[in-house]
C-alpha positions in Angstrom: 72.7 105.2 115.7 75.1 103.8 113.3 77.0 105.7 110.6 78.4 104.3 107.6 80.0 105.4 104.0 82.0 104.5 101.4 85.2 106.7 101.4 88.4 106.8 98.6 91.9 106.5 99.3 94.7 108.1 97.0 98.0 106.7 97.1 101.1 107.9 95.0 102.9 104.8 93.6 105.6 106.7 91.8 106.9 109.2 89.1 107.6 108.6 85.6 108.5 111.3 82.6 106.5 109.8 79.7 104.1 110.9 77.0 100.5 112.1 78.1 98.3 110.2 76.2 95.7 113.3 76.1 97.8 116.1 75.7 100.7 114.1 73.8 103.2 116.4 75.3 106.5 114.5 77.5 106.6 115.4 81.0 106.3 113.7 84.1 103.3 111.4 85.0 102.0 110.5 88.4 101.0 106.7 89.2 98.3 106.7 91.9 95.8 104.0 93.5 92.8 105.2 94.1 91.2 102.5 96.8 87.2 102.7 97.6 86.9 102.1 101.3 83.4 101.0 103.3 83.5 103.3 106.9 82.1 102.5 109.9 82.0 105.3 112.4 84.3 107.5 109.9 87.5 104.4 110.4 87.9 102.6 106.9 87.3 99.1 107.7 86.7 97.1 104.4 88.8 98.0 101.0 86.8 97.2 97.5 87.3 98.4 93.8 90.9 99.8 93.6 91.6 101.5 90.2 94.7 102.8 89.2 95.7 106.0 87.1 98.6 107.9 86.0 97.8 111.8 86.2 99.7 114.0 83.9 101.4 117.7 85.4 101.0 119.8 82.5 97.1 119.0 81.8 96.1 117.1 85.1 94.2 114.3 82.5 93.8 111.6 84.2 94.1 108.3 82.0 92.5 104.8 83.7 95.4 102.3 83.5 95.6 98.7 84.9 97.5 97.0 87.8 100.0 95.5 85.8 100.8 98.7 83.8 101.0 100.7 86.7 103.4 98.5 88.7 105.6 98.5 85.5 105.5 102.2 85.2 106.6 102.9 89.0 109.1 100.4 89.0 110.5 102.0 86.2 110.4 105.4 87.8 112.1 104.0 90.8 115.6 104.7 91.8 117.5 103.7 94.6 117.6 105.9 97.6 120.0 108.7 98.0 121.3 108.4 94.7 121.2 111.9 92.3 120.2 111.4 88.9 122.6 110.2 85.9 124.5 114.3 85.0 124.7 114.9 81.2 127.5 113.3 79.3 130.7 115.7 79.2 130.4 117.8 76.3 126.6 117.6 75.8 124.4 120.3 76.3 120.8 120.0 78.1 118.8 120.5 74.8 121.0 117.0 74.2 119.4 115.4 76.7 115.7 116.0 76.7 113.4 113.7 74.9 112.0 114.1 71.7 109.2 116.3 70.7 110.2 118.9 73.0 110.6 122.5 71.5 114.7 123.5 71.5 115.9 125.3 74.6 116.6 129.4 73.7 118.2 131.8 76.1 117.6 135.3 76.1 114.4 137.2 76.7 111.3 136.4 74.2 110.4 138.9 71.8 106.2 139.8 72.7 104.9 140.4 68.7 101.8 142.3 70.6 
């Protein structure tokens, strides 16, 4: 008895914080490889059709994207190892920072109109 399948592979490539292009909100997208796999006896043995897609956090839409593209958006999510990420300019606030198209930061509680 032999026992065969076909069997897929995830693989996170990276992070980015870009538009979804579903949802068209900004927040972070998730570049994965998604690799088919031929099994024999349950051990992956031959790789075939690999497709790539970016997954988005706030709707989980997944958006089919190509090789190129998706090497370009990890590298540009990269950043060097151990290093924290760039702090706000002196004198700026964190609504300064965030991208555009995102609602203005409020403290305080919010009022329920219910």
């Amino acid at each position: 008895m032999i026992l065969f399948g076909l069997r897929a592979k995830r693989r996170r490539l990276g992070t980015v914080f870009t538009e979804c292009p579903q949802c068209h909100r900004a927040c972070s997208q998730v570049i994965a490889r998604s690799q088919r796999w031929f099994t024999l006896f349950f051990i992956p043995v031959i790789p075939f059709a690999a497709t790539y897609l970016t997954v988005c956090s706030m709707c989980s839409g997944a958006t089919k994207v190509d090789r190129d593209r998706a090497e370009h958006l990890s590298a540009l999510g990269a950043q060097p190892a151990g290093q924290p990420p760039a702090a706000p300019a002196p004198g700026s606030s964190a609504a300064d920072t965030m991208p555009p198209g995102y609602p203005p930061m409020h403290g305080g509680a919010v009022a329920d109109d219910a």
